[in-house]
N, C-alpha and C positions, 0 to 999 in steps of 0.2 A: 504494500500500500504506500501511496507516493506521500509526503510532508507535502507536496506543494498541493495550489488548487490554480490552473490558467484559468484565465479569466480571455474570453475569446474578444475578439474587436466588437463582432455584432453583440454580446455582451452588455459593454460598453456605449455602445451607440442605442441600446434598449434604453441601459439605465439613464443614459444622457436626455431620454424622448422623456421619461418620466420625471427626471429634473426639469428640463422645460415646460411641460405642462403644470408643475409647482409655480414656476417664475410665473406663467400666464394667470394662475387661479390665487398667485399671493395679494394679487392687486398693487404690488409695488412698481415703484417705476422705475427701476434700475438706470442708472446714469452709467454703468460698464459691469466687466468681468473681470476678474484674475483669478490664476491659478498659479498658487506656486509652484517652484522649479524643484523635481520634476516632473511628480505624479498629477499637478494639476494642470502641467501645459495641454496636457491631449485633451483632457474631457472641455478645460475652459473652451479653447480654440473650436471644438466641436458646438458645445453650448452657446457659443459665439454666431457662429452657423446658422444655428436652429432659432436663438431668440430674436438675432437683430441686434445685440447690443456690444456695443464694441471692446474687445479685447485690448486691455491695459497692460503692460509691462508692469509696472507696479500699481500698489493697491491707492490711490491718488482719489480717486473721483467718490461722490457718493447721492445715493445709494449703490452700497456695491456688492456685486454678486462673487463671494470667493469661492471657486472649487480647488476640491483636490480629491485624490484617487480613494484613500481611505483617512479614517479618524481610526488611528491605531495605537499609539501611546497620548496623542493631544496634544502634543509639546509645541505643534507647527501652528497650527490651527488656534491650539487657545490664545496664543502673543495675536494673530490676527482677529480673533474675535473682542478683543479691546478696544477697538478702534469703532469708532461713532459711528452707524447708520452702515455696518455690515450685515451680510448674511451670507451663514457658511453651508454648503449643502457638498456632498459626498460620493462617492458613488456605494461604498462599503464602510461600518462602525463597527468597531468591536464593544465590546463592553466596559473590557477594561481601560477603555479612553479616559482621559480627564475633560474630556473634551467631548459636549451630544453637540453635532452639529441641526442647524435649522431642518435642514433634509438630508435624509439618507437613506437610498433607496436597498441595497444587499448588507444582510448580518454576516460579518465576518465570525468565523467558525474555528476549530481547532488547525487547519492547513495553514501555510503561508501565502497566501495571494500574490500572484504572478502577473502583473498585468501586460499586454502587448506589445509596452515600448520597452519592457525591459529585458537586458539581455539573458538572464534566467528563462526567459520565456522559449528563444531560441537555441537552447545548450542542450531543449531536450530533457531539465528537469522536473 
């Protein structure tokens, strides 16, 4: 039995359809996105796609929509959730975060989560 669990791109492109339809029913008006470097460049940039709202390099504008791949420890995610007139959504949380984001669409489980862009993904683990 494998430690890891891939997570496939189509996946990701569900869980990103189910984050933007949060964005559409939160009734906020997001002024952008960001996603930190690196688990949140792929779903931001996607999310970015799907909402209309413009992908930030840094987290600068507000309201602002931060993604990232998972809330895993919360270390990354809780320093940006400080910040005035954010909102953090996820694609995966585990529990023991310090950190529940706004949204988060998959429970992270006992495996290690593999996402796409990473090179674990392609090594075949």
């Amino acid at each position: 039995m494998s430690k890891y669990e891939k997570i496939s791109y189509d996946q990701v492109v569900n869980a990103c359809d189910e984050i933007a339809d949060w964005v559409k029913e939160s009734g906020i008006e997001f002024k952008g996105i960001y996603g930190p470097p690196r688990g949140g460049l792929v779903p931001a940039v996607i999310l970015s796609h799907k909402t209309g709202l413009k992908y930030f390099e840094e987290p600068r504008v507000r309201p602002l929509l931060v993604v990232d791949d998972i809330a895993d420890t919360g270390k990354t995610l809780n320093s940006l959730s400080k910040l005035d007139d954010v909102y953090v959504v996820t694609i995966h949380y585990h529990n023991q975060s310090m950190f529940v984001p706004d949204k988060w669409v998959l429970k992270k489980e006992d495996k290690w989560i593999v996402y796409p862009w990473e090179k674990e993904y392609w090594e075949g683990n």
